[in-house]
N, C-alpha and C positions, 0 to 999 in steps of 0.2 A: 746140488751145489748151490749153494745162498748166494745173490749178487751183492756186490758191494754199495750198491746204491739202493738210498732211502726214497720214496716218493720220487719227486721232483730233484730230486739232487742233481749235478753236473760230476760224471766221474774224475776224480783226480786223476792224473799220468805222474809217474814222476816225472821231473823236471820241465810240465808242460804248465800246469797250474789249472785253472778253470779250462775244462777241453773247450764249452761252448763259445767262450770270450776267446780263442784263439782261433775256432773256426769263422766268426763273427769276425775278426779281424781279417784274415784271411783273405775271407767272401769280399770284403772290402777292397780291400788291394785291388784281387783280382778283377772286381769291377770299374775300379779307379782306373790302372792303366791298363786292363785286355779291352773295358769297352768304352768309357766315358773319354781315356785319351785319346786313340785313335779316331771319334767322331769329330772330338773339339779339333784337333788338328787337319780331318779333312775340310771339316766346316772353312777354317781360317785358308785352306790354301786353295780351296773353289774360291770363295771371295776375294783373296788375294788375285788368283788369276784373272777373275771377271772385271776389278780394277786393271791390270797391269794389260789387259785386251782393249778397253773402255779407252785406255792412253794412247794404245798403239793407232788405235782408230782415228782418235782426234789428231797425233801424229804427222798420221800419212797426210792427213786432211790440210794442216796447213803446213806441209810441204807443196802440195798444187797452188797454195797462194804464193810462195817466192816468186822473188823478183828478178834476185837476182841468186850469182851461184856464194858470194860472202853470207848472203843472207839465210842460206839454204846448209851451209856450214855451221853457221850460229846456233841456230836453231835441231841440226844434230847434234851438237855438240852438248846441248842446254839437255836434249829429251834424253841424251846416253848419263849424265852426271844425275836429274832426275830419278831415271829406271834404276841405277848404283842405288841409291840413296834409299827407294823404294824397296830393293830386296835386302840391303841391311837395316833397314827397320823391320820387315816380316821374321828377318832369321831371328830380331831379337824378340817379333811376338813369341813365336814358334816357341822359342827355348823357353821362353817365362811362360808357358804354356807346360810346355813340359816338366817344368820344376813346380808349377803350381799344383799339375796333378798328381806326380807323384811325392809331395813331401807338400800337405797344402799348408801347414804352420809356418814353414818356409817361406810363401809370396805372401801373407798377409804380412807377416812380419817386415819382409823385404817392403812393399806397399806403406806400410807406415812410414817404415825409416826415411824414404824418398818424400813423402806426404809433408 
């Protein structure tokens, strides 16, 4: 039985087109978000958390310098608005992380627009 394929050729499927540029594709994906996003995202939320620990530390620290109990209210109230502010900026790394890796003509383009 004679293959259909010459030399080097890539066999055609129907309705698949070039098998290799499809598996090529593929491979891609699946390295984009099985491995490249779940690193970038742990990466970003150890660093995030070694920040949001780094705060907590200086926090506690100059709760021992109040004075008084106004001043001691102030100053939680300042580090709680802070820490808010702190984790909806990571949610919005996070997400532009996520849209970056899996659709990346998507962030560059979105990057420009803002730019």
């Amino acid at each position: 039985m004679a293959s259909r394929t010459m030399g080097s050729e890539t066999p055609r499927l129907a309705g698949f087109g070039d098998m290799s540029a499809l598996l090529t594709t593929e491979s891609k994906l699946w390295r984009s978000l099985g491995v490249d996003l779940p690193l970038r995202l742990t990466a970003e939320i150890l660093s995030f958390g070694s920040r949001r620990l780094q705060a907590q530390a200086e926090h506690v620290a100059a709760l021992g310098r109040c004075g008084s109990p106004a001043e001691t209210l102030k100053l939680q109230a300042d580090f709680v608005m802070k820490t808010l502010t702190d984790y909806q900026r990571e949610a919005d790394t996070l997400s532009r992380d996520v849209v970056d890796t899996a659709v990346p003509e998507s962030g560059k383009a979105a990057r420009s627009v803002t730019a």
